[in-house]
N, C-alpha and C positions, 0 to 999 in steps of 0.2 A: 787756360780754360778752353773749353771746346764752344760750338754753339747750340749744342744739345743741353736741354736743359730738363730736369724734373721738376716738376709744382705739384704738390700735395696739399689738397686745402682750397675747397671753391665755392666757398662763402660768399658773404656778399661783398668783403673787401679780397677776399683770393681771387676770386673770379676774374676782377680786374685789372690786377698785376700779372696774373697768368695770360689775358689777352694781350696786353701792351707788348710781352716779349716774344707773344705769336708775331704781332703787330710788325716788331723791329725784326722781326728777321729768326728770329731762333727756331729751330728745333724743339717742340717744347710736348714733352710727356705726361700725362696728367693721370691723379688718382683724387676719390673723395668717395665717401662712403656713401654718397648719394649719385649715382650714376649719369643721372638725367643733369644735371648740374652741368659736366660737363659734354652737352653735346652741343651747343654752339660752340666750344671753342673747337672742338673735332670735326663742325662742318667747315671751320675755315683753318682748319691743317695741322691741328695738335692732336695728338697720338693717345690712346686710351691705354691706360697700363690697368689690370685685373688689382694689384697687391700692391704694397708702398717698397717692396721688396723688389721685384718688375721693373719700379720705375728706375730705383737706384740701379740696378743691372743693366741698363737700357744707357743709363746718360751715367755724366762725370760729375755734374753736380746737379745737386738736389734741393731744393727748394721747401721747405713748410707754414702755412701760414693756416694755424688751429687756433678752435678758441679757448683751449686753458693748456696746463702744463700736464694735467692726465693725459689729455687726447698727444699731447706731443709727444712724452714718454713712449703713450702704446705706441704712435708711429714708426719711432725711431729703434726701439727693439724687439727683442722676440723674432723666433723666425722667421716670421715674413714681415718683419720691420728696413727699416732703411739700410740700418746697420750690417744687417744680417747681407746685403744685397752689394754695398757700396764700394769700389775695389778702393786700394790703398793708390793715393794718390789723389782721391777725390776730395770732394768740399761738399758740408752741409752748410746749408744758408737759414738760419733761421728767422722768419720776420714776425712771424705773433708774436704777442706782448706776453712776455715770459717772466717766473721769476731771475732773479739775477744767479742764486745760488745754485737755481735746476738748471740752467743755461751750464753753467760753470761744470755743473756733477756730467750732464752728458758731452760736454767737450771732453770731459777727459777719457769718457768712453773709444769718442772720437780717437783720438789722438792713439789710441793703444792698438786702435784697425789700421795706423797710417791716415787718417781720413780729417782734413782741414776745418777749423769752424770758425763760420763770421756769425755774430749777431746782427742781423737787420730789421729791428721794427719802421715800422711806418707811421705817419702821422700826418691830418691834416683830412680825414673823413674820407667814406666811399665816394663821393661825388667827385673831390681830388682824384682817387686813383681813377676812374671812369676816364677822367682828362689826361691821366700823363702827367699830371701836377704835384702828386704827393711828392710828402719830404721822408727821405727815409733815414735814420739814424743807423750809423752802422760802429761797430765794435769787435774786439780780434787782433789778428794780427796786420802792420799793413800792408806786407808785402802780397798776404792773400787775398786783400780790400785791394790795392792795386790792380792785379790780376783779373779780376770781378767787377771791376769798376764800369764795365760794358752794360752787366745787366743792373747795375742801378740805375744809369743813365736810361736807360729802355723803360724801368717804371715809375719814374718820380722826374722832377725838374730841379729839386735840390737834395743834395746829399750832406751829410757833416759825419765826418768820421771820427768818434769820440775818444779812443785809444783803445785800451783793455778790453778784454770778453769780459761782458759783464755791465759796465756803463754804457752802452746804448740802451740796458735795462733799465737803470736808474733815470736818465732822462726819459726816456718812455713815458715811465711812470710818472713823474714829475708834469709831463706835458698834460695825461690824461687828467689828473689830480686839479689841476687847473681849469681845463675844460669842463667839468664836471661842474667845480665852482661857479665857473662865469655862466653856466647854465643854470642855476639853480635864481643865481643874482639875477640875468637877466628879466625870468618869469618874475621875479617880485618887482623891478622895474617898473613894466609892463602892467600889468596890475595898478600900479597907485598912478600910472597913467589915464587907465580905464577908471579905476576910481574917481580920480579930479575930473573926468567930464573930456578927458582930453580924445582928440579923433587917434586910430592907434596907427592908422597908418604913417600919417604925417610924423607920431612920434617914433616909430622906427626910424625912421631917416635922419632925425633930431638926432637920436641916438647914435646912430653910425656915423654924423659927421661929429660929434663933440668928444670931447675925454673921455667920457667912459663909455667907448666904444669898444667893443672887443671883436675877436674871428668868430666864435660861437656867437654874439648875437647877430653878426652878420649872416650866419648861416641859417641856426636852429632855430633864433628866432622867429625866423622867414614859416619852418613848417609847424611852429608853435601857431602862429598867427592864420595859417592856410587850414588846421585842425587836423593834418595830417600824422604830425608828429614823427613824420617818416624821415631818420638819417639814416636807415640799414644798420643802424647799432645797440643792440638789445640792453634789456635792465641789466640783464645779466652778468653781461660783461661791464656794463658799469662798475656792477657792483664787486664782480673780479678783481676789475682793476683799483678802486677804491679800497679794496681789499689790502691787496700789491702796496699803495701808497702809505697806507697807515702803520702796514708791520714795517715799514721800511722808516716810519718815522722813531719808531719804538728801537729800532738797532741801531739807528744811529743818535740816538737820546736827544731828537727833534721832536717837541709838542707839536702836535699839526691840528690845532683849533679846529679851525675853519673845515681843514678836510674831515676832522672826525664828526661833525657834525650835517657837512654832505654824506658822507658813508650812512649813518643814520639817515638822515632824509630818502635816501635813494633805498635803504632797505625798507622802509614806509611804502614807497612807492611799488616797490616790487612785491610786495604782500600785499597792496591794493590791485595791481594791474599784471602783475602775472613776470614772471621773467623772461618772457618771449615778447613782452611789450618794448616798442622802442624805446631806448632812452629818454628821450626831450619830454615823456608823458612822466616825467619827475612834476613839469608844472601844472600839469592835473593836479593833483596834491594841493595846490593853491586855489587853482579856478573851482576844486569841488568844497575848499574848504570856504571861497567867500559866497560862492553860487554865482559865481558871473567867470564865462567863456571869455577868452583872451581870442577874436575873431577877426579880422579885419581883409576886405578884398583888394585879389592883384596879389597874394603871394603865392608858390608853387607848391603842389603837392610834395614834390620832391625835387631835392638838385643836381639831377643827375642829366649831364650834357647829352647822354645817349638816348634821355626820354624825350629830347627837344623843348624841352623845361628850362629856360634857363634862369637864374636870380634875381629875383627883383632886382632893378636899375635905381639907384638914385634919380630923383625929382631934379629937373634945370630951373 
């Protein structure tokens, strides 16, 4: 691999990983269909490509991180898609949370250009990527994850290479399907805390040192409680991704209880609050159903290291 790289995709978790490998050194070409998106990373030395076609002509591998498998598709073909751009010899890196089987149809795409495909989702919220912390799950071949192994290391702090194109989709989906959960549980936690009379800050911490502690209450919690609600991850792609997990229950002739019942919950939500609402405002749905605010002071609007925000601190 070279140290040019193209990122396509500067959302609120692209944005991110596209910095980090400004950061480490690369060469790094950028496209998104919102221009202004990427002009902090073009003030500090990444290169504006017009077309997602540009960008692949420009570098050796190509980067995507979109939010569904439409927007991926369009990127990746058509005449001024990736495709159409990326010489033989190259690598697409996919990191959005993709289905498994549309990964699979456009590898083979790949493959027919000459052109290399790892899967790499991410995981562990934008606030991780802001740090350089996310975990990225990756999938493919190894000798091409070998090869590549540079720019994982440049956006996340743990990697796990899952084998096949294809299963880094499935755990993906598995991780979000869970998170989703522990969020929905946590808001009701929380709640019959406030209920019982209990102070909610103290029970936060309660929470996070005992058993049923989880990473989502240590996180979402925190902006459930500040009324921000803010983790840069919309109903939407919740419910995408909950999407993702339940047909993935149905093919492989897994009941998924619990998740088909967050799937509903999260579609309540997003008919209530809009799909450009952030996620964690799933436990609205509870505070407007008992009429009591889940509020408590000292937690951060947001947990994002770059806002100089940082996590609430356990209590000594």
């Amino acid at each position: 691999m070279t140290k040019r790289i193209g990122f396509i995709g500067l959302g609120n978790l692209g944005f991110h990983l596209a910095h980090n490998l400004v950061l480490a050194g690369f060469e790094v070409v950028v496209n998104d269909l919102d221009q202004s998106r990427a002009e902090d990373l073009v003030a500090g030395g990444a290169i504006w490509a017009r077309t997602p076609r540009i960008v692949a002509e420009a570098t050796d591998t190509v980067i995507t991180c979109l939010p569904s498998p439409v927007a991926v598709s369009a990127v990746m073909t058509g005449d001024d898609g990736v495709l159409a751009g990326l010489r033989d010899g190259g690598t697409w890196i996919e990191m959005s949370t993709n289905e498994r089987e549309e990964i699979q149809r456009l590898a083979l795409l790949c493959q027919a250009r000459g052109v290399a495909c790892l899967e790499a989702p991410v995981t562990g919220g934008v606030h991780k990527a802001a740090e350089g912390e996310i975990t990225v799950l990756v999938g493919g071949d190894e000798s091409v994850y070998a090869d590549h192994s540079a720019i994982f290391a440049a956006v996340g702090n743990k990697t796990f290479y899952m084998g096949a194109l294809g299963n880094a989709s499935i755990i993906k989906v598995i991780t979000n399907m869970l998170a989703f959960i522990h969020l929905v549980a946590a808001g009701e936690a929380l709640m019959l805390a406030k209920a019982g009379g209990l102070d909610l800050a103290t029970s936060f911490e309660a929470i996070r040192a005992s058993s049923g502690n989880s990473f989502v209450h240590e996180t979402e919690s925190q902006v459930v409680l500040s009324g921000s609600y803010n983790i840069g991850f919309t109903m939407d792609l919740a419910c995408k991704d909950l999407g993702f997990a339940t047909a993935m229950g149905a093919d492989f002739s897994v009941p998924l209880e619990l998740a088909t019942t967050v799937e509903q919950t999260f579609a309540r939500a997003r008919a209530a609050y809009g799909g450009g609402a952030w996620s964690p405002m799933v436990v609205k749905l509870l505070e407007d159903a008992v009429g009591q605010e889940l509020r408590a002071p000292g937690f951060p609007e947001v947990l994002l290291a770059s806002t100089g925000t940082e996590p609430r601190k356990a209590s000594s």
